[in-house]
C-alpha positions in Angstrom: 0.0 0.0 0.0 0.9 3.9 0.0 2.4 4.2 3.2 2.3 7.7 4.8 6.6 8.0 4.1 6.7 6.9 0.7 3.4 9.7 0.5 5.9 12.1 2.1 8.7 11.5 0.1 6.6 11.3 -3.5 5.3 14.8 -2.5 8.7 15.9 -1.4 10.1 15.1 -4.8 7.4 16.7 -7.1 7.6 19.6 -5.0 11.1 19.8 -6.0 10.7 19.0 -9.5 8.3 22.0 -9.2 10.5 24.3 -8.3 13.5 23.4 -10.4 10.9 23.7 -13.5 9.9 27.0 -12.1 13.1 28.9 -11.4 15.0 30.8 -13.2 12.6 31.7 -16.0 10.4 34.3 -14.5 12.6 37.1 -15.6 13.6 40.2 -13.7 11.8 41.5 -10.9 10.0 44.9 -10.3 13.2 45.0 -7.7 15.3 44.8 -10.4 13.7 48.4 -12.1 16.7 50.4 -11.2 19.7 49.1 -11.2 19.2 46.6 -13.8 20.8 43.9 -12.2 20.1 40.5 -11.8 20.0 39.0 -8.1 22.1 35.6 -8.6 24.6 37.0 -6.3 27.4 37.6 -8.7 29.1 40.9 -9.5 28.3 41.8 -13.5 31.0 40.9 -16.4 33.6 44.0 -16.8 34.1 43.3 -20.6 31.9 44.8 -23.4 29.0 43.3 -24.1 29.4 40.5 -26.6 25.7 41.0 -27.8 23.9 43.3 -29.9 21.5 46.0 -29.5 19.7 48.3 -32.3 16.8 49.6 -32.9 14.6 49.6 -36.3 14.3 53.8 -36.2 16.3 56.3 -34.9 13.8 58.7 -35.2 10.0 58.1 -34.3 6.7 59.9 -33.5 5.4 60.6 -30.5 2.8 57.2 -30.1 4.1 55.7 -32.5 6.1 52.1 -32.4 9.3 50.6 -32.9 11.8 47.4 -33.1 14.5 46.9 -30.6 16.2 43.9 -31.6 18.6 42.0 -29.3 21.1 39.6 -30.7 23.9 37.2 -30.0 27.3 37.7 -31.0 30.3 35.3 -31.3 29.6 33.7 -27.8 26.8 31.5 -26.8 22.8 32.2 -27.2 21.3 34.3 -24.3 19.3 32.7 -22.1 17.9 36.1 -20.6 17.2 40.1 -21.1 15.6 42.7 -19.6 15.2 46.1 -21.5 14.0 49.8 -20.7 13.8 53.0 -22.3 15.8 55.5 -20.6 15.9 59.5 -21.4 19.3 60.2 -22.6 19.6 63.7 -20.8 19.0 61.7 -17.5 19.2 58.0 -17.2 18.6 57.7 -13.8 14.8 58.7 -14.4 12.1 56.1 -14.6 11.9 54.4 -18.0 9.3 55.5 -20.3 6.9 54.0 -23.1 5.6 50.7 -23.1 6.3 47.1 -25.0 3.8 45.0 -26.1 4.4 41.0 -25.6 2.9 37.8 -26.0 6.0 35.7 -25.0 8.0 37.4 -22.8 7.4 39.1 -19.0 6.3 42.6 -18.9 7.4 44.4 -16.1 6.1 47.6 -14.2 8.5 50.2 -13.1 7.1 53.0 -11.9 4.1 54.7 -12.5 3.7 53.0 -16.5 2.4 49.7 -17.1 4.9 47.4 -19.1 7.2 49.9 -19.0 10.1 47.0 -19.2 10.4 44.0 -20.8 12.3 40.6 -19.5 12.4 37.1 -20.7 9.6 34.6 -19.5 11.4 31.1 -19.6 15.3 30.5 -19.7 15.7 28.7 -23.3 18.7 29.8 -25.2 18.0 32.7 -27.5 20.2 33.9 -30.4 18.0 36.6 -31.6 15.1 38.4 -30.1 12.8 40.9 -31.5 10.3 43.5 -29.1 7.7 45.9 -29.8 7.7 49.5 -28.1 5.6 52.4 -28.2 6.7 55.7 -27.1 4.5 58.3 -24.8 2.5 61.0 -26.6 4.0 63.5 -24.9 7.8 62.7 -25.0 10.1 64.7 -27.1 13.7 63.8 -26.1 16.2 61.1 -27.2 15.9 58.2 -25.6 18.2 55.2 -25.3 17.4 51.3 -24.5 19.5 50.3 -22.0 19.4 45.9 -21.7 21.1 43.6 -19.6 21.9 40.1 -20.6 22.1 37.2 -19.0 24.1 34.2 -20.9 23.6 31.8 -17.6 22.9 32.3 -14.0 26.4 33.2 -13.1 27.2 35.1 -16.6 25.4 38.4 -17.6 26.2 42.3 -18.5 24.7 45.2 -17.0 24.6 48.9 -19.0 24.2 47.9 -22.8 22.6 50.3 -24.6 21.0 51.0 -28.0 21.6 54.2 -30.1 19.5 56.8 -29.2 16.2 57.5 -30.5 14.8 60.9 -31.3 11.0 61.1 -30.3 9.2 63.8 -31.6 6.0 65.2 -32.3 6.9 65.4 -36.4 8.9 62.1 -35.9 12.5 63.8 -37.3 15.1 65.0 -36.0 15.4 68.8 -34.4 16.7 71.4 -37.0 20.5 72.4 -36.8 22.0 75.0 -36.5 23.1 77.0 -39.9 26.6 76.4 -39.8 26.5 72.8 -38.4 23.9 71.5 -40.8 26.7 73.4 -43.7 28.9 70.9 -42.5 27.4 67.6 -41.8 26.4 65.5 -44.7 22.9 64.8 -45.4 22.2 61.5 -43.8 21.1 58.4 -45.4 18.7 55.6 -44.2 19.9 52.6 -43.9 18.2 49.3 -43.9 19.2 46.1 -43.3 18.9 43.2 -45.9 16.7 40.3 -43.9 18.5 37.1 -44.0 15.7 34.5 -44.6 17.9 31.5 -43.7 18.7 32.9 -39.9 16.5 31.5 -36.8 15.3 33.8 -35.4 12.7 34.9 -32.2 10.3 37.4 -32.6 8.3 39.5 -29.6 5.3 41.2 -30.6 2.0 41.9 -29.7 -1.4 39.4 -30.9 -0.2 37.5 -33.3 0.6 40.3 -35.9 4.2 40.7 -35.8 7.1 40.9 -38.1 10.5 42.2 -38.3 13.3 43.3 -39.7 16.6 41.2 -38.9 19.4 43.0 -39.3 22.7 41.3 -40.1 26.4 42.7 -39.8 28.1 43.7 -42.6 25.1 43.8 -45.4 23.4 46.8 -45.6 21.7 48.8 -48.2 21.1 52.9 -48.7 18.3 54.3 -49.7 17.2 58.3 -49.8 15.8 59.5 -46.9 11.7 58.6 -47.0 9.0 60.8 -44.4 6.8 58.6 -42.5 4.1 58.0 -45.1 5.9 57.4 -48.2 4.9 54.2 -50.1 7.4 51.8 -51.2 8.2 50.0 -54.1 6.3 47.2 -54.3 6.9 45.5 -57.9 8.8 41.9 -57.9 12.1 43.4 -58.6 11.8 45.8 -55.5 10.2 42.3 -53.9 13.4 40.3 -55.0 16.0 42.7 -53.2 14.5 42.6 -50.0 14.4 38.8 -49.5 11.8 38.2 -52.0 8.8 36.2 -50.5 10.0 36.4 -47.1 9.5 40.0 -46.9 5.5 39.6 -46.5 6.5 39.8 -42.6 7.9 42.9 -42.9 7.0 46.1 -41.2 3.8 43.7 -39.8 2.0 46.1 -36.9 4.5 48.8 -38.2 3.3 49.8 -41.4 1.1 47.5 -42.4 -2.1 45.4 -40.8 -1.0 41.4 -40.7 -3.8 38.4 -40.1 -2.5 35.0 -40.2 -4.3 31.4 -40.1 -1.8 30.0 -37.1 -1.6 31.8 -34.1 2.3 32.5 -33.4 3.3 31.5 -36.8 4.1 35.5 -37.9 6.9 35.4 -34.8 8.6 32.2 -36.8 7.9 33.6 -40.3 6.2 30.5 -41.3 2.5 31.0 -42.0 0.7 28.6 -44.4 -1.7 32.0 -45.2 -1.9 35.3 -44.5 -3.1 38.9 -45.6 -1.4 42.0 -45.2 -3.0 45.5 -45.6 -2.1 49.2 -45.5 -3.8 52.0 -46.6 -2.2 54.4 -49.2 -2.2 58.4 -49.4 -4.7 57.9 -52.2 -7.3 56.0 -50.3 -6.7 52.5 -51.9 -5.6 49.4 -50.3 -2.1 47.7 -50.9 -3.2 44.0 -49.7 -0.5 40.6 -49.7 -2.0 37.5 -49.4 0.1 35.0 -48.9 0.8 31.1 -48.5 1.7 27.9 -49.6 0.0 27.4 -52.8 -0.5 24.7 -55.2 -1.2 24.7 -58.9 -5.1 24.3 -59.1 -6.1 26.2 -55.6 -6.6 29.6 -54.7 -5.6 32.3 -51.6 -8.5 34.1 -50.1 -9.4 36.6 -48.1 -13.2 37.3 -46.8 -14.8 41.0 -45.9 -18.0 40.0 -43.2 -19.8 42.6 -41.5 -20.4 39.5 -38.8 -17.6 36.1 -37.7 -20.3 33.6 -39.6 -20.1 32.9 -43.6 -22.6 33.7 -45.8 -23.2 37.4 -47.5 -19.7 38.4 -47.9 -17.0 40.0 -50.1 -14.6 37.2 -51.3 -10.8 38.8 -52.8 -8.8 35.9 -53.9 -5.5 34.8 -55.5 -5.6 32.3 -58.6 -3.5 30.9 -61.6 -4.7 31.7 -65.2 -4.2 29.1 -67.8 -1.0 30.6 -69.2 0.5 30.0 -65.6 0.6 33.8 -64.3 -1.9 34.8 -61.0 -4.8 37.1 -61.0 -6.9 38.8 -58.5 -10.8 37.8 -58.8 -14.0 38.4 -56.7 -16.4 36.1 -55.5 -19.8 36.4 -53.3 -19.9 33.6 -50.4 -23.4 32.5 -49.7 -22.5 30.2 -46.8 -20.7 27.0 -46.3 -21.0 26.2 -50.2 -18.6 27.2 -53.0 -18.4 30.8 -53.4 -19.8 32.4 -57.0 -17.9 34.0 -58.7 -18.9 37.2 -59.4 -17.3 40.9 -61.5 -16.9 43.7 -58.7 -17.0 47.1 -60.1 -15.7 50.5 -58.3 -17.0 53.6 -58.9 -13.4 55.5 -57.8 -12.1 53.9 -61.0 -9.7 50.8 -61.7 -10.6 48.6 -58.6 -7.5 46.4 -58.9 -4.2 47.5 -60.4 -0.4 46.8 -59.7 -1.0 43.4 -59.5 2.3 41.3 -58.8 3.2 37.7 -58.3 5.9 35.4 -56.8 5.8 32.1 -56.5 9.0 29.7 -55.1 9.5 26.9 -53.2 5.7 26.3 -52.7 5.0 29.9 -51.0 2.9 32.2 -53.3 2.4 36.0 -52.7 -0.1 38.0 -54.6 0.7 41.8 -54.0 -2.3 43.9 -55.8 -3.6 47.6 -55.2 -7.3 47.8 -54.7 -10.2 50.2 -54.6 -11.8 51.2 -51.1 -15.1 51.0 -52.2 -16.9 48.5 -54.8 -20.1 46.8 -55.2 -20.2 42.7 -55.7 -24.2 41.2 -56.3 -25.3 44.5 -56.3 -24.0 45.2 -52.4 -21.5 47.9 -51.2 -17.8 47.2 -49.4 -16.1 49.8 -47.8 -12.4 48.3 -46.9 -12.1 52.0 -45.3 -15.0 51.1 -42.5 -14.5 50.3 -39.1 -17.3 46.7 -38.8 -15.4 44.6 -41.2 -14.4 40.9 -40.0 -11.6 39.4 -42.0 -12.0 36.0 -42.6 -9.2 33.8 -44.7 -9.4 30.3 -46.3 -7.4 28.4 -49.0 -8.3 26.1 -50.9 -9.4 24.6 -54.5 -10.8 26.1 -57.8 -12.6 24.9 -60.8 -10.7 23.5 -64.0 -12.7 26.2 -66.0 -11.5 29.6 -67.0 -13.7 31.1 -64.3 -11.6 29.7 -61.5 -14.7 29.0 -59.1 -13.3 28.8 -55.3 -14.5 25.5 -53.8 -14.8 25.5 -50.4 -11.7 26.0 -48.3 -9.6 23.0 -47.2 -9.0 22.7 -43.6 -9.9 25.6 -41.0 -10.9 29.2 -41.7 -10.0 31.8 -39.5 -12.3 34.8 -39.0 -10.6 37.7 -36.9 -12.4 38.1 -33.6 -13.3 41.4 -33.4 -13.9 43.9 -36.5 -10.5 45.7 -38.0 -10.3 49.3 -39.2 -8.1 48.3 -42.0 -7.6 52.2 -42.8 -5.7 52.4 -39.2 -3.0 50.4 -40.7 -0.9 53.4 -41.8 1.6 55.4 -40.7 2.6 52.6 -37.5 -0.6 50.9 -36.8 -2.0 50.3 -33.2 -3.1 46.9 -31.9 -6.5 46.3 -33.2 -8.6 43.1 -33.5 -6.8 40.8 -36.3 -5.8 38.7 -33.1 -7.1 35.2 -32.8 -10.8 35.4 -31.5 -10.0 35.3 -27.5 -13.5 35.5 -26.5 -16.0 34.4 -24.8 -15.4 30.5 -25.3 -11.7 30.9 -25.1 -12.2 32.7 -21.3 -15.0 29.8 -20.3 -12.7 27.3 -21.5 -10.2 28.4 -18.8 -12.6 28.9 -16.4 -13.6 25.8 -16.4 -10.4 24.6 -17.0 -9.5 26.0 -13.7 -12.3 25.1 -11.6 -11.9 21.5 -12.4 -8.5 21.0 -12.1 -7.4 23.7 -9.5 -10.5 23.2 -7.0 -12.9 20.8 -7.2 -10.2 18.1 -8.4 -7.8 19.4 -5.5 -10.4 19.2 -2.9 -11.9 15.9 -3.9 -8.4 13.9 -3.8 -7.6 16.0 -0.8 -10.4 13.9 0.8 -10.3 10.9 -0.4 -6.3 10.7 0.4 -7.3 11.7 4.1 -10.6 12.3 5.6 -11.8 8.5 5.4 -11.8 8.5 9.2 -13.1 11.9 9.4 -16.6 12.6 10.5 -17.2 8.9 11.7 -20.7 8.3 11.5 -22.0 11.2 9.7 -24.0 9.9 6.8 -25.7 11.3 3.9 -27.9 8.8 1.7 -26.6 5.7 4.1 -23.0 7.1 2.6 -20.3 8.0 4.0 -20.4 12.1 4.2 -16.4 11.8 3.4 -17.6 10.0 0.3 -20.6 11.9 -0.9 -18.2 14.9 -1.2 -15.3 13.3 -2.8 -17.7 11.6 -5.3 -19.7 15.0 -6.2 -16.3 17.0 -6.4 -14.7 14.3 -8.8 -17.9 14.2 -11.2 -18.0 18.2 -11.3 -14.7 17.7 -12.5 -15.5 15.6 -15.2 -18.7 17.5 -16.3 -16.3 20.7 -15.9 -13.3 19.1 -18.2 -16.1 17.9 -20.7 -17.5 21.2 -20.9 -14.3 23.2 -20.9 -13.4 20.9 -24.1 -16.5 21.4 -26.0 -15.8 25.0 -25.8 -12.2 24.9 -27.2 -13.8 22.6 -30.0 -16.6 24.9 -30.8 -14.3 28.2 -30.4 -11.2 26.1 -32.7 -14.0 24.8 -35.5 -12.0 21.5 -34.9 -8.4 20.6 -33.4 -6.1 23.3 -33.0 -3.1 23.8 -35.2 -0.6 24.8 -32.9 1.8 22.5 -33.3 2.5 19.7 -30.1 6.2 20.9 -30.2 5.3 24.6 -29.9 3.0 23.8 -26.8 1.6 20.8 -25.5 -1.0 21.5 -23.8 -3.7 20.6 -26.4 -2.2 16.9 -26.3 -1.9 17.0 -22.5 -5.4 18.3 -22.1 -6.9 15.3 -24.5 -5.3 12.9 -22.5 -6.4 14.6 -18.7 -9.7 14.8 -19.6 -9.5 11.1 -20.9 -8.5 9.9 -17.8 -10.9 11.9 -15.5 -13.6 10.4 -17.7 -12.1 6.8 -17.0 -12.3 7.1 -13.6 -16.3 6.8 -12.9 -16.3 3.8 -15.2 -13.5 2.2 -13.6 -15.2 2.6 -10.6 -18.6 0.7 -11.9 -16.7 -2.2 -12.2 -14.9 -2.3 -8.9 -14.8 -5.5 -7.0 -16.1 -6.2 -3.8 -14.9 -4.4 -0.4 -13.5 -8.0 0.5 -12.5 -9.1 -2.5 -8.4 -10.3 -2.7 -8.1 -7.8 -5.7 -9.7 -4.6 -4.5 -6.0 -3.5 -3.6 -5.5 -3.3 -7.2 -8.4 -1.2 -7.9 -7.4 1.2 -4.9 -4.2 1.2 -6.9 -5.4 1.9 -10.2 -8.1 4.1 -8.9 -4.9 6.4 -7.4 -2.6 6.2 -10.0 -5.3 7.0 -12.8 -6.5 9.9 -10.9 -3.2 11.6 -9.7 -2.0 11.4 -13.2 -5.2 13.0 -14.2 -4.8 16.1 -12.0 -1.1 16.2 -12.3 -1.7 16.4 -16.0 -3.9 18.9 -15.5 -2.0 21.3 -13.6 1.3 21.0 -15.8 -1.3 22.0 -18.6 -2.5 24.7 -17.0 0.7 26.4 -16.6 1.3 25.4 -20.2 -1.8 27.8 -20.7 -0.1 30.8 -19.5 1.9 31.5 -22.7 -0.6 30.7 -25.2 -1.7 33.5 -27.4 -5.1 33.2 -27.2 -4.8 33.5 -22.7 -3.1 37.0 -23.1 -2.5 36.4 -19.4 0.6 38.6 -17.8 3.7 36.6 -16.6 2.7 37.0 -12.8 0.4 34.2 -13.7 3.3 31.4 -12.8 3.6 33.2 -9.3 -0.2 32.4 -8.5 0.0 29.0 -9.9 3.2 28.0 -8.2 1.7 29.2 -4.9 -1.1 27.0 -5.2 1.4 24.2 -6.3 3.7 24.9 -2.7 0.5 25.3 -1.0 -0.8 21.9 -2.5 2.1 20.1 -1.4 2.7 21.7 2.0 -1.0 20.6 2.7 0.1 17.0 1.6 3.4 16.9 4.0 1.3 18.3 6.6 -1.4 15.5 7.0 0.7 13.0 5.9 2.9 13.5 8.6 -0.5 13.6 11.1 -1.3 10.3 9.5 1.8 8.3 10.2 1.2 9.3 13.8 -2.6 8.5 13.5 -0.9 5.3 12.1 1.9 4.9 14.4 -0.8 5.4 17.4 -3.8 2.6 15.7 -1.2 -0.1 15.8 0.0 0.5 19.4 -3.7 0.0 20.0 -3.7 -3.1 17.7 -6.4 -1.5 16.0 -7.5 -1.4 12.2 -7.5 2.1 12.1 -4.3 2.5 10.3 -5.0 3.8 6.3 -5.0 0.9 3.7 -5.5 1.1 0.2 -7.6 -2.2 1.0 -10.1 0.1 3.1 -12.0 2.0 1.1 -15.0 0.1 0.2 -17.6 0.3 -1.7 -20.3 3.5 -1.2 -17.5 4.6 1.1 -17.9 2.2 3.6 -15.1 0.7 5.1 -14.2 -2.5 3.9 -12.4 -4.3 7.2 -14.6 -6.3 9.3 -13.9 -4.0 12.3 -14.5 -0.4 11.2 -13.9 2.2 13.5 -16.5 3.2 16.2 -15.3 6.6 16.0 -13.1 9.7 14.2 -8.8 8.6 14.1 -6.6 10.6 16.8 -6.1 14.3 14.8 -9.3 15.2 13.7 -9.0 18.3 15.1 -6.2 18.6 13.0 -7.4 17.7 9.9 -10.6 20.1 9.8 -8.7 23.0 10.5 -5.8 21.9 8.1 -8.8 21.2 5.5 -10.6 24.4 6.6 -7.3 26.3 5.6 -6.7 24.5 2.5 -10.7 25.0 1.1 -10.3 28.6 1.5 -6.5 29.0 0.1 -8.1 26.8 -2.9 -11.1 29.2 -2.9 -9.2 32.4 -3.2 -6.8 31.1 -6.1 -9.3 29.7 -8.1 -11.5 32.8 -7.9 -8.4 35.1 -8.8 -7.3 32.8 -11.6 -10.8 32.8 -13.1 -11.3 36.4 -12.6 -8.1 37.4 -14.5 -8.3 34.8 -17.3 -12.1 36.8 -17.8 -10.9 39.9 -17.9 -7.9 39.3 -20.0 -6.1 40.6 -21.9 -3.4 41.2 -19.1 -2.5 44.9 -21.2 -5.5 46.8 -20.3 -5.6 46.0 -16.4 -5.5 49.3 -14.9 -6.4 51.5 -18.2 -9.0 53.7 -18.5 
């Protein structure tokens, strides 16, 4: 059986395994604001810095957003960061601006939210991208000063970036006449993106691109103000990387929707759109995937998430091999029709272009604002347009019918002001839909595996000799609980699940090596529903084999709910949780709390035991015990509660309302999320 020492130790030992998975990747503290430096008790490196810092702008408006981009050197990948914007007339001030994340740690300093930004696990790193936005009201230079940590006792305090001007017209302050005689006239220089490095990006949703700068290849080109629109014919498309410039400037200059969540960060989407609106009014849209002869890249305009009455723009071949940009009406899960749009502000599409290599196919067209398909009117300028985008086949005939889309749609969860996409766009809804079944999804998540779960083991484990007597239903009352906590947790899980399903359309595509916890989850919930059927088919309280069922009853479930809580921390860095990083801190309490409970009565049960068998007494805790309906199974039950009692309700009274208070917070913040507006007006 499961003596009360091997309980201790087993406990012991996950604790520990706990807190060796826990440490070390939370990042810099608020404590940390300051000076910067880490607390691992070691003096910083003396040498330079051997990694880089830049920026993607050296000038910027006030509100407007940026790249800082942190990368390794000749030495090993970094394993941590943490980065603020200092003023450069005073770098002892607070740091200013804010940086958006989805995997790293934001950090408050002072009186601004996410004012810093640090590293939210401790894998090695070799490059890292991060989003900032300057105040509205700065106008000063400002430097990002970054420490970097290559291991726990290796790191360098006091890098910094080269400063940025922030201003109100987004240039740099007039000179004086005789200085600006003498310097030369500036040129811009950007860097030529390497697609062939690895590379990790930070940003916001999952809209983000970047630049990636690498040593020694640069190009010039004539200074450009903020609006100016670039080349964008295949030639200017071939000297910036070709295809792989579609994640370019994403959230920067340009709106960016993808099918995967995450996959813009890796620059490897199987489909997106890109759109920006130009000085003229018209749209410059990308769509972009992996394409094969025969199919078709598409992109929906719905004034609602469901299909059916909506503006279809897609991407597909001719029968001389080159691409062209059609339109189509979409009547509802049925192939779309297609259909001629017309535009009354003249040509509706024009400077179409067209790559296609290696499988990837980008369409790059100009497009009207407005223009009416089936006798309806589209505004790309309006703020209530969903985007919705689908691949998938066409017709063999010249009219290149789209069939309906192959695998999963997306539809953006909230509507996009495309014409915000200018000129440094803001974070709007082209995230993932993180709504309402996404929140009761964790909710439930939570409940079941955090409370009820928790509190239903906790009894079972140790309250068998608990309220002796006490009945409910001829049952056991220890019983009755344990039994309606455990099948809430099993109607919970179930629900939780059907939510994901419904929210998903299907399985999820994040890929098992990017997270696990979809494949962890499956396999929780299928052993919490295993456990009410195993225990339909129990043997008798007598029988020679009910030890085995105690076993297998106690094994099944503690893998459940340790499955279930390592899945729930593997929730935290999902896109779709937007939860902050503080999140571990909660869940690790509950963990030590957990398991301090579990030392606690353990230890009060190998005296309980200790003290039955000086009385040659049965009372002792077997795994043969528990009988059926909760009765228990020895021929000589005990007449009354096991020495501790006293003990064990207050210990149990603690532990309900610790349980209570986490659960509640948990739930509250994963309904509230996202994590970035806590505290905004």
């Amino acid at each position: 059986m499961m003596t009360p020492r091997r309980m201790t130790l087993l406990t012991g030992l996950l604790a520990a395994l706990l807190a060796a998975g826990c440490g070390y990747h939370m990042g810099a503290p608020e404590t940390a604001c300051s000076s910067m430096v880490p607390g691992h008790g070691s003096a910083p490196q003396q040498t330079a810095m051997p990694y880089t810092v830049s920026v993607s702008n050296t000038t910027l408006r006030q509100g407007r957003r940026l790249m800082v981009n942190l990368k390794r050197g000749q030495l090993l990948p970094f394993k941590g960061f943490f980065v603020q914007a200092r003023r450069v007339r005073d770098p002892n001030l607070p740091a200013v601006g804010r940086f958006y994340t989805k995997q790293h740690a934001l950090v408050r300093c002072g009186s601004t939210p996410a004012s810093s930004i640090t590293h939210a696990d401790g894998k090695p790193k070799d490059e890292v991208t991060l989003l900032w936005e300057s105040p509205d009201d700065l106008d000063e230079d400002v430097e990002f000063r970054v420490t970097m940590v290559q291991n726990f006792q290796t790191f360098w305090v006091g890098g910094r970036s080269e400063p940025v001007r922030v201003s109100a017209s987004g240039r740099e302050p007039p000179q004086p006449a005789a200085a600006a005689a003498a310097a030369p006239a500036p040129a811009a220089t950007t860097a030529v993106p390497d697609p062939e490095e690895d590379e990790e990006h930070d940003m916001t949703d999952i809209l983000v691109g970047s630049r990636r700068k690498r040593p020694g290849r640069t190009t010039t080109e004539a200074p450009c103000s903020e609006d100016c629109e670039q080349p964008t014919t295949s030639a200017a498309l071939s000297s910036r990387s070709g295809i792989s410039s579609v994640f370019d400037d994403c959230l920067l200059s340009k709106g960016c929707f993808a099918r995967t969540a995450g996959c813009i960060q890796e620059r490897n989407c199987d489909l997106m759109v890109t759109y920006r609106r130009l000085r003229s009014g018209q749209f410059r849209m990308q769509l972009f995937g992996r394409y094969q002869p025969g199919r078709y890249l598409a992109v929906g305009l719905s004034d609602d998430r469901a299909m059916g009455d909506d503006a279809v723009i897609y991407c597909a071949s001719t029968n001389d091999g080159r691409f062209q940009i059609l339109h189509a009406y979409n009547f509802g899960h049925e192939s779309s029709i297609p259909i001629r749009a017309s535009s009354k502000e003249g040509l509706l599409v024009s400077d179409v272009t067209s790559q296609y290599r290696d499988g990837l196919l980008i369409c790059e067209f100009t497009h009207s604002a407005r223009f009416t398909i089936r006798g309806q009117d589209f505004d790309l300028g309006k703020d209530g347009l969903h985007l919705m985008i689908a691949s998938g086949t066409t017709s063999a005939d010249v009219e290149r019918r789209p069939q309906y889309h192959l695998g999963t749609k997306r539809v953006t969860g909230a509507p996009v002001p495309l014409s915000s996409s200018a000129g440094g766009a803001r974070v709007y809804g082209a995230a993932s839909d993180s709504g309402t079944l996404y929140r009761a999804h964790g909710a439930l998540m939570i409940v079941a595996w955090l409370g009820t779960a928790s509190l239903g083991m906790m009894l079972a484990r140790y309250f068998k000799q608990t309220w002796v007597g006490r009945k409910v239903a001829g049952l056991d009352l220890w019983f009755v609980a344990h039994r309606n906590l455990m099948v809430l947790t099993v109607l919970c899980s179930l629900a939780g699940l059907v939510c994901i399903l419904v929210q998903l359309e299907g399985w999820t595509s994040t890929p098992t090596s990017v997270n696990p916890h979809p494949l962890l989850g499956i396999i929780c919930i299928a052993l919490a529903f295993v456990q009410p059927f195993m225990a339909l088919f129990r043997c008798a309280p007598t029988a020679s084999r009910r030890p085995v069922f105690n076993w297998l009853h106690w094994l099944v479930g503690s893998a459940a709910h340790l499955l279930g809580i390592i899945t729930i921390f593997l929730a935290v860095t999902l896109p779709a949780a937007q939860l902050p990083f503080w999140t571990y801190w909660v869940l690790a309490a509950f963990v030590v709390m957990h398991v301090v409970t579990h030392l606690v009565l353990s230890t009060q049960q190998c005296a309980a035991d200790r003290a039955a068998r000086q009385k040659n007494s049965s009372e002792a805790y077997s795994m043969r015990d528990m009988g059926a309906n909760g009765v228990k199974g020895g021929p000589s039950g005990a007449q009354g509660d096991a020495q501790g009692s006293t003990l064990r309700r207050l210990v149990l009274a603690v532990y309900t309302l610790a349980t209570l208070t986490v659960v509640i917070l948990l739930v509250v913040m994963v309904t509230l999320a996202p994590a970035d507006a806590w505290g905004q007006s």
